[in-house]
Wavefront OBJ file of the C-alpha trace (Angstrom):
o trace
v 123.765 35.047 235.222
v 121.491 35.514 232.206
v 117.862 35.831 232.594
v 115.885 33.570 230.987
v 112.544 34.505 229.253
v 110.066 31.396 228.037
v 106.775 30.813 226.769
v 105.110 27.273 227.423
v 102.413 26.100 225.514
v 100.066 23.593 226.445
v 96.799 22.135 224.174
v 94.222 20.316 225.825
v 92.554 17.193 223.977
v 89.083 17.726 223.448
v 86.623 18.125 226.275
v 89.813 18.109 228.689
v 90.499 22.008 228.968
v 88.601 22.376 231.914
v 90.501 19.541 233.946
v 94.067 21.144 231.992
v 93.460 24.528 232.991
v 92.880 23.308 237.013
v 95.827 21.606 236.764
v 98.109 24.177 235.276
v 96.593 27.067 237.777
v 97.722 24.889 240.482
v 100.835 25.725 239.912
v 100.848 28.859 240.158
v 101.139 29.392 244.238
v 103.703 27.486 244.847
v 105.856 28.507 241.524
v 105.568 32.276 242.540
v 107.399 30.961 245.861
v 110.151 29.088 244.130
v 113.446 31.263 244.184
v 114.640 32.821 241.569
v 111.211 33.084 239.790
v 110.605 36.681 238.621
v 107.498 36.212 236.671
v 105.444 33.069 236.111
v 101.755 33.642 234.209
v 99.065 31.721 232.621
v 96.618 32.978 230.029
v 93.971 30.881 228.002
v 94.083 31.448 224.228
v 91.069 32.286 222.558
v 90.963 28.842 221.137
v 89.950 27.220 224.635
v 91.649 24.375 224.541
v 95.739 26.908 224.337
v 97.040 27.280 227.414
v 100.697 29.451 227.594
v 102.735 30.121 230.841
v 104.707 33.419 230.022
v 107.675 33.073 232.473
v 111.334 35.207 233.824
v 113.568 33.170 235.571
v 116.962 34.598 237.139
v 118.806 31.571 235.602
v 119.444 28.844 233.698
v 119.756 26.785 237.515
v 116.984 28.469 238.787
v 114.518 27.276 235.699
v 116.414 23.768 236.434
v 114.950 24.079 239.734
v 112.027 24.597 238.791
v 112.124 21.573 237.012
v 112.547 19.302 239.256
v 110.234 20.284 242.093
v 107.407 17.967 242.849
v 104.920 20.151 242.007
v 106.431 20.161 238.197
v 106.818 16.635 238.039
v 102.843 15.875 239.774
v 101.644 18.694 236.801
v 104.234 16.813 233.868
v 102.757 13.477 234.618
v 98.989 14.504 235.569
v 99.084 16.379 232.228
v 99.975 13.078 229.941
v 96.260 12.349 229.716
v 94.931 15.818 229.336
v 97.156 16.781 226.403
v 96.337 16.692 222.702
v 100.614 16.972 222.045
v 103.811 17.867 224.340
v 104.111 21.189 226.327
v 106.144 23.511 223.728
v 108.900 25.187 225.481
v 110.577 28.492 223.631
v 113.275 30.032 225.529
v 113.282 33.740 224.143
v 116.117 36.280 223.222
v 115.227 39.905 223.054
v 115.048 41.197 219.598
v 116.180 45.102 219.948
v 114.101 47.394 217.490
v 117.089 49.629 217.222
v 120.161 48.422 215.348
v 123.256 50.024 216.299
v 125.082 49.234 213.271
v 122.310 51.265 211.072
l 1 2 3 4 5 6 7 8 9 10 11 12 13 14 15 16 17 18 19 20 21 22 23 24 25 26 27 28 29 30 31 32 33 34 35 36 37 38 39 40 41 42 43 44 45 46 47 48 49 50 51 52 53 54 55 56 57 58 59 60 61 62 63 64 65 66 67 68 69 70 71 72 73 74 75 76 77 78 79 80 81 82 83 84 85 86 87 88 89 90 91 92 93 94 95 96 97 98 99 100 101 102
């Protein structure tokens, strides 16, 4: 099983980051208790209105869990009206510094 690495992005519309970033934090408890979730953060940009979730899953299945919890889907539809565009989802691969082949 590979682990997978993401960042999530979320931007608030205008005046909503407030209400956004009460939402997102909510999920935060009950992610942390999910298994298979190794790491599962949220930071505030310094332009207010960025939200990212910097997250390590053990899997492919267990992000697919994640997913389809009802805490994710109560967050995914409660965001619809706080959003300014779609949650950006970036799954990661590790970019080594050292090149073997060098």
């Amino acid at each position: 099983m590979a682990e997978i690495h993401l960042i999530a992005r979320a931007v608030a519309r205008k005046g909503k980051e407030t209400e956004l970033r009460t939402l997102l934090q909510e999920m935060l408890a009950p992610t942390h208790a999910e298994p298979g979730c190794r790491l599962y953060e949220l930071y505030q940009s310094n332009s207010p209105e960025r939200f990212y979730f910097h997250e390590r899953w053990e899997s492919q299945a267990a992000l697919d869990r994640h997913m389809a919890t009802p805490h994710f889907k109560r967050m995914e539809q409660s965001a619809k009206d706080l959003l300014a565009q779609p949650f950006e989802v970036n799954i990661l691969a590790a970019v080594s510094k050292f090149n073997a082949a060098a």
